[in-house]
C-alpha positions, -999 to 999 in steps of 0.1 A, spaced: 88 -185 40 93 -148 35 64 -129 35 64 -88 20 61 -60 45 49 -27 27 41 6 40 19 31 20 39 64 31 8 88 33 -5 117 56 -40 112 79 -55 132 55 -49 111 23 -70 84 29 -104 84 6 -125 85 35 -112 114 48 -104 137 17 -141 143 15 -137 166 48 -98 173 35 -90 185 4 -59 187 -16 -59 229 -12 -64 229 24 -33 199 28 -7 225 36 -24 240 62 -35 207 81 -12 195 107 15 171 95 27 135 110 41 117 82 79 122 91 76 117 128 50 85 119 72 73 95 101 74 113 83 53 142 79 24 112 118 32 100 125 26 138 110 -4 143 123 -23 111 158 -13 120 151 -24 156 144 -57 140 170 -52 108 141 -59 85 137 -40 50 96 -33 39 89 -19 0 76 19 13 49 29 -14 51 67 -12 29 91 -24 39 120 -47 29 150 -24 45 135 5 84 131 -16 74 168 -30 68 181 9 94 159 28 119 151 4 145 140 33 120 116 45 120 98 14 159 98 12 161 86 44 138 57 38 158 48 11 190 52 28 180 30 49 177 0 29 139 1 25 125 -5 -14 105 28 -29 71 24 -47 51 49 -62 14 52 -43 1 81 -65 10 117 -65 -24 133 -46 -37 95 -35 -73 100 -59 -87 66 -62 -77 55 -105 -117 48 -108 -123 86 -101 -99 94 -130 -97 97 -168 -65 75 -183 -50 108 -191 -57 117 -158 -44 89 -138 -14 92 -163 -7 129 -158 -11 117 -117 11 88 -123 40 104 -142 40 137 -114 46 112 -82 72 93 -105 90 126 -111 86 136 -71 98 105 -60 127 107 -83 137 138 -76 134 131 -38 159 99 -35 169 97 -73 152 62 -74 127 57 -102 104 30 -84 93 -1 -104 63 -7 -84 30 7 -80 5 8 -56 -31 26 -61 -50 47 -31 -75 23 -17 -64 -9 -40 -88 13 -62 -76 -6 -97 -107 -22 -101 -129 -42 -127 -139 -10 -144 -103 4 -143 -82 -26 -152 -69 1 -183 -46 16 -155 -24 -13 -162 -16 -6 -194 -9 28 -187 15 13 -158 35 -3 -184 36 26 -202 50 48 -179 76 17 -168 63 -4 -139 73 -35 -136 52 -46 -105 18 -36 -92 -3 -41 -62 -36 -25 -65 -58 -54 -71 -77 -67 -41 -94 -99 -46 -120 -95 -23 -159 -80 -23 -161 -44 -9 -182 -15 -14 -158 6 -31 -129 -19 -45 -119 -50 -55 -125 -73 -81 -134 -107 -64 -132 -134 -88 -94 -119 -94 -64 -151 -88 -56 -147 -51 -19 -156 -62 7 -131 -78 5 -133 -117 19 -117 -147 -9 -96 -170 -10 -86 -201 -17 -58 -216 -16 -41 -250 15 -22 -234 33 -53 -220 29 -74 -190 32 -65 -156 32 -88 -125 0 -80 -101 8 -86 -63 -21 -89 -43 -28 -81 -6 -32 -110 13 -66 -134 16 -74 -165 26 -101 -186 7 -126 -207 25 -139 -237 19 -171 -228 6 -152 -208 -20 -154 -172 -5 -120 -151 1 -118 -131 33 -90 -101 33 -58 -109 57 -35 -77 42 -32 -54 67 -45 -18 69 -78 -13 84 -82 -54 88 -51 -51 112 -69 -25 131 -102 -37 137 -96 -79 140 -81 -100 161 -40 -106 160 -51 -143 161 -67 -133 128 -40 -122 106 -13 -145 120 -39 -174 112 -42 -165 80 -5 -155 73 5 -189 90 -19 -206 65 -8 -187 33 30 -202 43 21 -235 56 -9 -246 34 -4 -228 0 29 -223 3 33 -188 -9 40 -155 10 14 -128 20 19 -93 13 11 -72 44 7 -36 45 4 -8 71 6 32 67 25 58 90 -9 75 107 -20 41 116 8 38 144 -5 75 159 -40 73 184 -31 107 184 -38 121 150 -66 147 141 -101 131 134 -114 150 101 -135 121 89 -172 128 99 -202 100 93 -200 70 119 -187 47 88 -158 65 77 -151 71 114 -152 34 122 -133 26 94 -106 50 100 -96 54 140 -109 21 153 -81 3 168 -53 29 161 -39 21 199 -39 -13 189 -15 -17 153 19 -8 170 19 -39 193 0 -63 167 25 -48 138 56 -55 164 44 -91 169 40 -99 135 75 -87 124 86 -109 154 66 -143 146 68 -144 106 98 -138 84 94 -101 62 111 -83 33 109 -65 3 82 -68 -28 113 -72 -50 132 -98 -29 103 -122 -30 93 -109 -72 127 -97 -83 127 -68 -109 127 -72 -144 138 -46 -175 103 -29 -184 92 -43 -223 88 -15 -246 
């Protein structure tokens, strides 16, 4: 069974919890990781000659624009992960659209690969801003994976099929990929994806419920990871005990639980597992 391996290519700085204490206008004057983070990820894939789908944000192809190339020169698939990573439920449709069709146009312009797939800041497509899909279609995505089907305080739409599926919308249909989970048997789902749940649980944890996606349902898991989470080094800007846990907690930790799950499981691409399709007009 091959499972899909994504990285959402984004500074420290990007993620929600943090932006409160880092604002877009002070970005350029923060210290930067992403290239020598990234480049720890690109090494150990190739270390391993395994290709992930790399979900990369706008601002990051507008600053580093070899970074992306190199990613993509390297076999890896490009996704689009926002321009300035606002969560879609903070934005107007124009909004998100205006945000949408700038990270297209940095991404292209970076590695000349109009990505097909999308993936929102914090899985933040939720109940109240399932018109982002449409607006996906319209700007030409194929793919999505921005809906987590789990309970959360600030995402997620729970009752959501835990399996990948094609919906429609007044644009077209897209296919929606969702992040790992397993479902108990009383019913309720419990998140296996990655990110901060790679962090703060157990290895035993995500391999269990990887191994029980493949061997029980039998269908892959998508797994994601970002750049900064391989660093125990990075700047701490958050600030509240919440966003603090949230964010650092197990950083020294995701290199050697990443590396061991690239080693036990089979991995590749969003688009080798869900193949591409021509966008419907």
């Amino acid at each position: 069974m091959r499972n899909i391996l994504s990285v959402d290519v984004e500074e420290y700085f990007h993620p929600t919890e943090v932006q409160v204490w880092a604002p877009q206008e002070q970005w350029d004057s923060l210290p930067a990781t992403v290239e020598r983070n990234t480049r720890r990820v690109l090494e150990i894939l190739a270390a391993r000659n395994l290709r992930a789908t790399c979900f990369v944000v706008g601002w990051v192809a507008e600053k580093y624009p070899a970074l992306v190339r190199e990613i993509a020169a390297a076999g890896h698939e490009i996704g689009c992960h926002s321009y300035a990573h606002r969560c879609v439920f903070d934005l107007t449709p124009e909004e998100f659209r205006q945000d949408t069709l700038q990270a297209q146009s940095a991404i292209e312009d970076a590695c000349g690969i109009r990505p097909f797939a999308y993936r929102a800041p914090s899985y933040s497509i939720t109940r109240e801003a399932l018109w982002a899909l449409e607006v996906l279609v319209e700007c030409g995505f194929t793919h999505d994976s921005s809906i987590y089907p789990v309970s959360h305080d600030r995402y997620g739409i729970a009752d959501f099929g835990r399996q990948a599926q094609t919906v429609s919308t007044p644009a077209g249909t897209i296919l929606e990929i969702p992040a790992a989970t397993v479902q108990l048997g009383d019913g309720s789902t419990l998140p296996v994806g990655g990110g901060a749940y790679l962090r703060l649980l157990p290895y035993r944890y995500t391999a269990a419920g990887i191994r029980r996606l493949n061997e029980h349902e039998g269908r892959p898991a998508m797994i994601y990871t970002h750049p900064w989470e391989l660093d125990p080094e990075i700047p701490r800007l958050a600030r509240g005990r919440l966003a603090r846990w949230r964010t650092y907690t197990g950083l020294g930790s995701v290199r050697g639980k990443l590396e061991r799950l690239l080693d036990e499981f089979e991995f590749t691409t969003l688009g080798s597992v869900y193949p591409a399709r021509p966008a419907e007009n």
